[in-house]
C-alpha positions as CSV (number, residue, x, y, z in Angstrom):
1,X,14.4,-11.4,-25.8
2,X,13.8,-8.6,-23.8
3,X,16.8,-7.2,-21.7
4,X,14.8,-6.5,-19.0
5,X,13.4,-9.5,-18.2
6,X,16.3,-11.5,-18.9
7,X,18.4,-9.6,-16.1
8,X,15.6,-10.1,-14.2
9,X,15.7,-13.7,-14.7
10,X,19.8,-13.9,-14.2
11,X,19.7,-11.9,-10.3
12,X,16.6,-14.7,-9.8
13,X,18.8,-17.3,-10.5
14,X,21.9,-15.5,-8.8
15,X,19.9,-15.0,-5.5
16,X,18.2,-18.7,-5.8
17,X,22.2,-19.8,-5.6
18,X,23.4,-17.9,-3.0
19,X,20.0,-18.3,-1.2
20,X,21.0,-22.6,-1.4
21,X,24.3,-21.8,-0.3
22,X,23.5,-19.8,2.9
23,X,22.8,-21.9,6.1
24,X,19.4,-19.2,6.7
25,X,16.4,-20.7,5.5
26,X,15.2,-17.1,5.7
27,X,15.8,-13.7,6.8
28,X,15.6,-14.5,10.9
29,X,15.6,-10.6,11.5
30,X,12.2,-10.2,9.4
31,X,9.5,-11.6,11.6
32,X,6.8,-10.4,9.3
33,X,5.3,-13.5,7.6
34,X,4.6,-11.9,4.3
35,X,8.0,-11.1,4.1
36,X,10.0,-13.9,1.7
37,X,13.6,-14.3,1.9
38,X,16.2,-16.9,-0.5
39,X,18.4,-16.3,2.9
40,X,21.1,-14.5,1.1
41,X,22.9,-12.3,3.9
42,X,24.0,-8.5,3.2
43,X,27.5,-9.5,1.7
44,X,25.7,-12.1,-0.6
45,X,23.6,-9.4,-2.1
46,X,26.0,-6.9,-2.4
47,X,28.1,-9.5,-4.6
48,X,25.2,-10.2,-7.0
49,X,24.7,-6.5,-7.1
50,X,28.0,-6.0,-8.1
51,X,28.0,-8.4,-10.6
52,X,24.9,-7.2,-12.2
53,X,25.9,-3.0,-11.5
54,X,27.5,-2.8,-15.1
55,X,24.1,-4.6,-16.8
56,X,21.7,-3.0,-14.5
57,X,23.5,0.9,-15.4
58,X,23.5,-0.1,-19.3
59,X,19.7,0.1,-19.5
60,X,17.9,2.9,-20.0
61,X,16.0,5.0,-17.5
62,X,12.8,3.2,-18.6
63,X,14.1,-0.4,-18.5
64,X,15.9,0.6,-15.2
65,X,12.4,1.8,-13.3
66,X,11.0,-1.0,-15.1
67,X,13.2,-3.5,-13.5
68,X,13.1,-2.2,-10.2
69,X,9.5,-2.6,-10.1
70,X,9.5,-6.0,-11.4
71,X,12.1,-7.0,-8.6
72,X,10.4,-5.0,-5.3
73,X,6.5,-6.2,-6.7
74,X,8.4,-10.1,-6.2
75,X,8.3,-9.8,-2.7
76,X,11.2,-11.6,-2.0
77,X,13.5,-9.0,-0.1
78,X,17.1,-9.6,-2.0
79,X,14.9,-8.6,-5.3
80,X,13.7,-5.5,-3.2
81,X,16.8,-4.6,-1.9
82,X,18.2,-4.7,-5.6
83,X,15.0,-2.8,-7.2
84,X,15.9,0.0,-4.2
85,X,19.7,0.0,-5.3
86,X,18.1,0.9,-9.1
87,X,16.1,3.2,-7.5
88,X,18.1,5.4,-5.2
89,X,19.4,6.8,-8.6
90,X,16.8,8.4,-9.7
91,X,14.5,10.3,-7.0
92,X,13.8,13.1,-10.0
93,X,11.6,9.7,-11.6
94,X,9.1,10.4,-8.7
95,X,7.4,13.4,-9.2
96,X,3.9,14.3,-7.7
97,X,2.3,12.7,-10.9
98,X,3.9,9.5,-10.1
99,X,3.4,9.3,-6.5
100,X,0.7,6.7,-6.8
101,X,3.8,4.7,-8.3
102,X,5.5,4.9,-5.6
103,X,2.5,3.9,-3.0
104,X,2.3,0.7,-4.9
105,X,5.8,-0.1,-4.5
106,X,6.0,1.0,-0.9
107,X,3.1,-1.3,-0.2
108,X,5.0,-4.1,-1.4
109,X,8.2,-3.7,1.4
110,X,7.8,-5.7,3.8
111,X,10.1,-6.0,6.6
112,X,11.6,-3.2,8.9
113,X,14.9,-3.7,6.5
114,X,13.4,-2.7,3.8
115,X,11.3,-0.3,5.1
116,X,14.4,1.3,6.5
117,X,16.0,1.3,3.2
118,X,12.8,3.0,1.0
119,X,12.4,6.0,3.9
120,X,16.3,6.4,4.6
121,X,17.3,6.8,0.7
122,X,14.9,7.1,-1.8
123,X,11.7,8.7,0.0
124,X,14.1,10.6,1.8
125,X,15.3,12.2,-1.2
126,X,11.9,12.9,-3.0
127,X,10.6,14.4,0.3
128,X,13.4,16.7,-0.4
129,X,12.5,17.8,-4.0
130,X,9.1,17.6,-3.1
131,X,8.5,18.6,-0.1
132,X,5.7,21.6,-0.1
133,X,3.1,18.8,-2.9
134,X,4.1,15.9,0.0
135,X,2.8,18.3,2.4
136,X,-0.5,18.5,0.5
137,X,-1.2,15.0,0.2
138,X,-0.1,14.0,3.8
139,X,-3.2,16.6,4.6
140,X,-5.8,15.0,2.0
């Protein structure tokens, strides 16, 4: 099977189980309606996260960028806040000629939350490496 998809299937089930545990029905601090939510709380998600870190860092950088975009194109904001835990390793991934990648996946956050967490870690830190060709293509 492939690895990828078969830890993506294991923090699916992991949040579906917390999510059936946790007396929120959904995330009451995302209002947005496109947002979904298995109403696993912060502390929740940090567990699943640490009981996936070890299997998540084994992958490669491939599979790792691989499955963060599976997880943040679910739309369900535990899988995004995983996918942006994977991702906050590797700004250097996002150079100019793979800023469209990372257009698609910000247009998939929904959610101040996760919103906050893209622009506070991640972009953050590519707008640092890359700040003059950002520039360029905030003027275009």
């Amino acid at each position: 099977m492939n690895q990828v998809n078969d830890l993506h299937n294991l923090i699916i089930n992991d949040l579906k189980i917390a999510g059936k545990a946790s007396p929120y029905p959904a995330d009451a601090n995302e209002p947005d309606p496109r947002y979904k939510s298995y109403g696993v709380r912060s502390q929740g998600k940090k567990e699943i996260l640490a009981a996936h870190r070890q299997s998540i860092r084994a992958l490669s950088v491939d599979q790792q960028i691989e499955l963060a975009t599976v997880l943040i194109h679910s739309r369900f904001g535990e899988q995004q806040s995983v996918g942006l835990f994977i991702l906050e390793k590797f700004p250097h991934y996002f150079s100019p000629n793979r800023f469209d990648e990372l257009d698609a996946l910000v247009r998939c956050l929904h959610g101040w939350s996760k919103v906050d967490a893209f622009t506070g870690s991640l972009l953050r830190d590519i707008l640092f490496q890359h700040s003059q060709e950002f520039s360029e293509l905030v003027r275009t």
